[in-house]
C-alpha positions in Angstrom: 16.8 34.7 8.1 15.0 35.2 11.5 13.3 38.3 10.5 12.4 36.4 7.6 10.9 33.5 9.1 9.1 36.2 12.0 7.7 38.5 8.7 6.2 35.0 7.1 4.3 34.0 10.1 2.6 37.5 10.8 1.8 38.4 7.0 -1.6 37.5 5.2 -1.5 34.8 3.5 -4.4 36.0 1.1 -1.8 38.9 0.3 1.8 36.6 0.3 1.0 33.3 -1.2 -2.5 31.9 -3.1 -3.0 29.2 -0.2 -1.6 27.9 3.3 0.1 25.5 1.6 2.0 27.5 -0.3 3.0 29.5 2.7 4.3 25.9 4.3 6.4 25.6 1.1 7.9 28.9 1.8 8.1 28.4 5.3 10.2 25.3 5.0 12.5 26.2 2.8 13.4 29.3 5.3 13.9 26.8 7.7 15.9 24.3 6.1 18.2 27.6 5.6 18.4 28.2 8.8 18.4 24.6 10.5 18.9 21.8 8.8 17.7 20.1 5.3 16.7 17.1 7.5 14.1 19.1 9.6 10.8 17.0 7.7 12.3 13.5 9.1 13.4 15.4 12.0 9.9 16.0 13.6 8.1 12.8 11.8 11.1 10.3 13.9 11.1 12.8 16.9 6.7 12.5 17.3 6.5 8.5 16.8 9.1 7.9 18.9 7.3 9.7 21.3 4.1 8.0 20.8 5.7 4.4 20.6 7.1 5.6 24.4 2.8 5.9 24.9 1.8 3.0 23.7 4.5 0.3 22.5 2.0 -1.2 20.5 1.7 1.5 17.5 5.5 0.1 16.8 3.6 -2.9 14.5 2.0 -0.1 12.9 2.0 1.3 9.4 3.3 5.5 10.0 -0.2 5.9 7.9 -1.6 4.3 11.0 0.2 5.4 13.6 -0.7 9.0 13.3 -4.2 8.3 12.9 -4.0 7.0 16.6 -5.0 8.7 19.7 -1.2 7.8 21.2 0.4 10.3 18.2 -2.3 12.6 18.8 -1.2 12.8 22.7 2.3 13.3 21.5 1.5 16.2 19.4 1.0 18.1 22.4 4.7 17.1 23.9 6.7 19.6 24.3 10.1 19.3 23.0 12.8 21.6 24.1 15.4 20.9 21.7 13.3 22.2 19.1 13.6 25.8 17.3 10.3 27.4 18.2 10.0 27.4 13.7 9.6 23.6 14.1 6.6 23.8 16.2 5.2 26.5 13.8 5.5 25.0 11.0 4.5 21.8 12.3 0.9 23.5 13.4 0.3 24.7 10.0 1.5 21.9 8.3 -1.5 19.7 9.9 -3.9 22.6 9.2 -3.1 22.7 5.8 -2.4 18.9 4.8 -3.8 16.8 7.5 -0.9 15.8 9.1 3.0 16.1 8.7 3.8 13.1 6.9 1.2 14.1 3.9 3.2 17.7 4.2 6.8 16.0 4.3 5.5 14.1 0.6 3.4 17.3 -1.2 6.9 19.6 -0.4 9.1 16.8 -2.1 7.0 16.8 -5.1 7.0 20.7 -5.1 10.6 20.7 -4.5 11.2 18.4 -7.9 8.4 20.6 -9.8 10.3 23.4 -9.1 13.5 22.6 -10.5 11.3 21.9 -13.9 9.2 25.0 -15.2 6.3 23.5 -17.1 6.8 23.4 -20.8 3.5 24.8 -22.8 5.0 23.3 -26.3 4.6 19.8 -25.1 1.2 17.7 -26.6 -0.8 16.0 -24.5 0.4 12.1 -24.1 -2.3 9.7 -25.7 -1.4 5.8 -24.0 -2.3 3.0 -26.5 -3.4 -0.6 -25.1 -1.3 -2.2 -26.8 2.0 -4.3 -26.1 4.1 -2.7 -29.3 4.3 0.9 -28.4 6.3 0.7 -25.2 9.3 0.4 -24.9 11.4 -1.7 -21.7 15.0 -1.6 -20.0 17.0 -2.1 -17.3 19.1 0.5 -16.1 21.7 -0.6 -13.7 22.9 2.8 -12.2 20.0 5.7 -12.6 21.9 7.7 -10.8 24.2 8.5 -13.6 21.6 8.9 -16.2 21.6 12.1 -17.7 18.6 11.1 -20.0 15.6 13.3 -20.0 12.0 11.5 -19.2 8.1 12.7 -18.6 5.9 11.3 -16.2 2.0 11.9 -16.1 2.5 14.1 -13.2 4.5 17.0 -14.7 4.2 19.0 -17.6 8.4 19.3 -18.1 11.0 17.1 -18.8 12.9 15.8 -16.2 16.1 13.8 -15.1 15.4 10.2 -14.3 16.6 10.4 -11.1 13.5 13.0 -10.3 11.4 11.2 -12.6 11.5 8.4 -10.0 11.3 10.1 -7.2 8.3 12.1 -8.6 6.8 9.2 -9.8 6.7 7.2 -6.8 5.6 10.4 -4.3 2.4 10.5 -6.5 1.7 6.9 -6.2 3.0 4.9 -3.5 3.0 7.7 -1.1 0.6 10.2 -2.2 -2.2 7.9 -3.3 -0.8 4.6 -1.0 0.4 6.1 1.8 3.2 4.3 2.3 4.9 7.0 4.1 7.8 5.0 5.3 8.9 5.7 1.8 9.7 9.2 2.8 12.7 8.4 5.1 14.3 6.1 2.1 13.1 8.3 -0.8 16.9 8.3 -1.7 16.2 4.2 -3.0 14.1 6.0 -5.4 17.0 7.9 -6.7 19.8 5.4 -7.1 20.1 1.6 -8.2 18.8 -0.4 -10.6 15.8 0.3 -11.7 13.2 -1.2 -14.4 11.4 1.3 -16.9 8.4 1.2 -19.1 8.5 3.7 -21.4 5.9 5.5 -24.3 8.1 6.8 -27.1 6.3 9.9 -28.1 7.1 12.4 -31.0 11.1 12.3 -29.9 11.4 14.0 -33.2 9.6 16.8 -32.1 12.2 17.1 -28.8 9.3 15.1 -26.4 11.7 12.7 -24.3 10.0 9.0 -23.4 7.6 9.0 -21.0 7.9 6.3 -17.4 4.5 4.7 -17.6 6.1 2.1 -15.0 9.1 1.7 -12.9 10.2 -0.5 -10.1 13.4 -1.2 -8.6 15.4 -4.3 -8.5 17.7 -4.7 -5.5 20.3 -7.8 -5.3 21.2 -9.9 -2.3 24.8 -8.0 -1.6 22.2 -5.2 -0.5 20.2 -7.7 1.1 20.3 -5.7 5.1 18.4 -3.1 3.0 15.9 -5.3 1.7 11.9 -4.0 2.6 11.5 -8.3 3.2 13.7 -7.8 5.8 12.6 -4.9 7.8 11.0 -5.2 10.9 7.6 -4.0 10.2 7.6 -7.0 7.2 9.0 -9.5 9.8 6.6 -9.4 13.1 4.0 -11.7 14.6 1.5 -10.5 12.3 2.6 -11.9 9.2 0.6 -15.1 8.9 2.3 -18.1 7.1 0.3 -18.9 3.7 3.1 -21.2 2.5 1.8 -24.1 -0.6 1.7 -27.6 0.5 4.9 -28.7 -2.3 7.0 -25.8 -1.1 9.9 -28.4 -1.0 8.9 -29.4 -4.3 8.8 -26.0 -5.8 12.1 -24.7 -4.5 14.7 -27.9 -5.7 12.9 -27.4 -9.0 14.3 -23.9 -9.1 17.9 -25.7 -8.8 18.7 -22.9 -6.4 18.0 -25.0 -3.1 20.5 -27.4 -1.6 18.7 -31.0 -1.1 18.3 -30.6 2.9 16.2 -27.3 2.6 12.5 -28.1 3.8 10.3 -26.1 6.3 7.4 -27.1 8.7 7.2 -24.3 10.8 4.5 -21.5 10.8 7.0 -18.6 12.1 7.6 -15.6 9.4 10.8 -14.8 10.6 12.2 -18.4 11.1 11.2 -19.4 7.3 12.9 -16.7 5.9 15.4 -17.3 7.6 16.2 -20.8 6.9 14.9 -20.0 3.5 17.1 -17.8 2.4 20.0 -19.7 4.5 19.4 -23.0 1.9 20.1 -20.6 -1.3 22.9 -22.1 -2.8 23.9 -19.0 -5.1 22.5 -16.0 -3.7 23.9 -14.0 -6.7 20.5 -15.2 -8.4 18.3 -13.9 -6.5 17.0 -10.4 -5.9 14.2 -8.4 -4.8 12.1 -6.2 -6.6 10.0 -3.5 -4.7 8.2 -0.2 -5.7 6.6 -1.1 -8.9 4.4 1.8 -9.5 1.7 2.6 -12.8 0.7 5.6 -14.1 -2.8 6.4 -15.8 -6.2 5.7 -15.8 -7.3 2.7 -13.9 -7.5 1.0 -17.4 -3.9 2.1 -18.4 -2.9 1.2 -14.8 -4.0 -2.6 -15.1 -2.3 -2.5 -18.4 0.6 -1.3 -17.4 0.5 -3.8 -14.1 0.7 -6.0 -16.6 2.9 -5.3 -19.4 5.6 -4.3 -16.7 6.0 -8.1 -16.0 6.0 -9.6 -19.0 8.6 -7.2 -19.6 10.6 -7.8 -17.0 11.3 -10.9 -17.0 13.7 -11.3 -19.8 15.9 -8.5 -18.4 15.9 -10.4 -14.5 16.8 -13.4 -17.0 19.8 -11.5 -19.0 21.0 -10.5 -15.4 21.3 -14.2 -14.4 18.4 -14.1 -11.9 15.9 -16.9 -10.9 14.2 -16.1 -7.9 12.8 -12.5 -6.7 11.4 -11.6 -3.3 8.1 -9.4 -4.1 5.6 -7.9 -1.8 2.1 -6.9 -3.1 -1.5 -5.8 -2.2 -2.2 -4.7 -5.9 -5.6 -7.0 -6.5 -4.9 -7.9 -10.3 -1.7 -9.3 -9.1 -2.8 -11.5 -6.3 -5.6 -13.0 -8.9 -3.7 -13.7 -12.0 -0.9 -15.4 -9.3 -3.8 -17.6 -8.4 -4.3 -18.6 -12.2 -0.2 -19.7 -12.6 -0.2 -23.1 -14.2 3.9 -23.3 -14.4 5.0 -22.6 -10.9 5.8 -19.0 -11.4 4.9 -17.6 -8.2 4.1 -18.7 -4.3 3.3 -17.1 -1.4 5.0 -17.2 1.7 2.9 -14.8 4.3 0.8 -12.0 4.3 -0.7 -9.5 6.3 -4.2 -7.1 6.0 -3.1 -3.9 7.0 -4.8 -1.3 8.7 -6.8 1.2 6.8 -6.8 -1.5 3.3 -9.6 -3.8 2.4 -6.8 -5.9 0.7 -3.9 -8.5 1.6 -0.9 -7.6 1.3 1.2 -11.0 0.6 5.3 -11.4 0.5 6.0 -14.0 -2.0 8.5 -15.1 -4.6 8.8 -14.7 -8.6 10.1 -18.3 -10.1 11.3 -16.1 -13.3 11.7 -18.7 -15.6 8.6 -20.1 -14.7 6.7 -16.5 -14.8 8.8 -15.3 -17.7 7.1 -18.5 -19.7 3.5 -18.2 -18.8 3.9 -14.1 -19.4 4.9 -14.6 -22.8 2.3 -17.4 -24.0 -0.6 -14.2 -23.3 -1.4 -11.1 -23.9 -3.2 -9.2 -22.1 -7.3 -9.8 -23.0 -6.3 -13.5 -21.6 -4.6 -11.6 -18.5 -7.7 -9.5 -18.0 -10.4 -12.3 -18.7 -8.4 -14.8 -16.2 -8.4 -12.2 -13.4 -11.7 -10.8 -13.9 -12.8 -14.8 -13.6 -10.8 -15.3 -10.4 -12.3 -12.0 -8.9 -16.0 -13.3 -9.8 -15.1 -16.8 -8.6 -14.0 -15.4 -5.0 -17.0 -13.5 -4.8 -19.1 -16.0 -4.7 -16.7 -18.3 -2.7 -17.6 -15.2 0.6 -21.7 -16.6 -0.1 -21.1 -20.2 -0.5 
């Protein structure tokens, strides 16, 4: 395996591989041979922690924003003795070829997946009505043991839901997002409940269903895992954005015992003492990762079709209340339009690198289920496109 490794580094890559990132992709599978299959999380962990040491205050960072800052960059250059010379190597060409590691950690998880599926020539391209009819919506409590073939708009092969997932949210939330912390939990991705919304194709022809939407709904007996609950969701920069009738809102939900009420403008204390005042937490959930696939036209589509859809399943499943967090545009405006109480903000943050808020907050289902179901979506689009305009011109007023 050493010679192996030794003969990779000194050949041409012109003459071995059709680009330097190939020849990472070959180069990391030698070493996860070798070493260890954890290698990618390995160096990511091993560099921040070394650059939190520098400067404590990249720990309220995003990892997109972290190693954009000069502290990483200083702790690129720290030697670490632990490490297999290979790691340093391939860490070097890694950020040649992608720009830095954690970009290289996602692009060598989606070739890993693409690999296991050979593309499949027969299959016709996918055309993606606008319209509500032709897809199709479930809830599958255990993906994990699906053995259900799916496409997704980001391989041409069928593939096990499982990948499917995982593939799906590498090319969105990560890839295009850069929510890299999603890396070190990609397993999530892979097991659980999760929501689909599916385009039928020609199944007659042998095309499987294709995941124009997903997300994942986690319940409160998994609630130490929850992303509302990690650290980087619960620091001092959260700012509280809580409505004036919280009270109000929350004892309608008949979730709430009568002494819960809040005055405080501490993140982590009102979620605390929020979710302390639940009187059946078996109701509530939270639901994280909702990705879309398509054109940006398909995509607000989608956005939108994947709640209304939603919504009775969270129902069927005996849940009223989900913990959400969002920076998706559409979302934040047609929340602002709710005239039945089906949504409220509780904080929200504007993260470095995004020209957008990202807000925690809470689905009232019933509520949202109710509104959802009274439009389709021209009146979605026309009441978000009016909410856009009209905070336009609120910034020159």
């Amino acid at each position: 395996m050493e010679a192996e490794i030794n003969h990779l580094q000194n050949i041409n890559t012109d003459h071995f591989c059709s680009s330097s990132q190939e020849k990472c992709f070959y180069l990391a599978h030698a070493i996860e041979a070798k070493f260890s299959s954890s290698f990618c999380s390995d160096i990511l962990n091993k560099r921040l922690s070394i650059t939190y040491l520098l400067d404590p205050t990249t720990r309220s960072l995003s990892i997109a924003s972290c190693i954009e800052s000069s502290a990483y960059l200083k702790a690129l250059n720290a030697d670490i003795p632990a490490w297999p010379e290979e790691y340093k190597q391939i860490e070097t060409l890694a950020i040649r070829s992608f720009g830095n590691w954690a970009r290289f950690w996602c692009e060598y998880e989606i070739y890993n997946i693409r690999q296991r599926y050979p593309y499949r020539l027969d299959l016709r391209p996918i055309h993606l009505p606008i319209d509500e009819s032709s897809y199709h919506s479930c809830l599958i409590n255990d993906v994990q043991d699906s053995i259900s073939l799916y496409q997704t708009l980001y391989h041409q092969s069928p593939m096990l839901l499982t990948d499917a997932l995982a593939l799906i949210n590498l090319s969105t939330l990560v890839l295009i997002n850069k929510w890299y912390e999603i890396l070190l939990t990609l397993n999530i991705s892979r097991q659980g409940c999760h929501f689909l919304l599916t385009y039928p194709n020609n199944q007659s022809r042998g095309q499987p269903s294709t995941i124009v939407s997903s997300l994942r709904v986690q319940s409160w007996q998994d609630a130490q895992n929850w992303l509302h609950f990690d650290p980087f969701f619960q620091n001092k920069h959260w700012k509280m954005c809580l409505p004036s009738n919280l009270r109000e809102r929350c004892l309608d939900t008949g979730l709430f015992d009568k002494q819960f009420s809040y005055e405080g403008n501490c993140n982590q204390s009102f979620e605390h003492s929020f979710s302390s005042h639940i009187l059946d937490k078996s109701q509530v959930c939270e639901v994280i990762r909702l990705t879309v696939s398509g054109t940006a036209s398909q995509g607000a589509f989608f956005l939108f079709l994947a709640q209304k859809r939603i919504m009775p399943h969270l129902e069927m499943k005996n849940f009223k209340l989900a913990y959400t967090i969002t920076e998706q545009p559409w979302i934040v405006h047609f929340y602002e339009t709710l005239k039945y109480g089906g949504y409220f903000h509780s904080s929200f943050r504007l993260l470095e690198n995004s020209r957008h808020n990202t807000y925690k907050g809470f689905w009232v289902i019933p509520s949202l289920r109710y509104e959802l179901e009274k439009i389709g979506y021209q009146t979605y689009k026309r009441r978000v496109v009016s909410k856009m305009k009209e905070s336009k011109e609120n910034r020159y007023v």
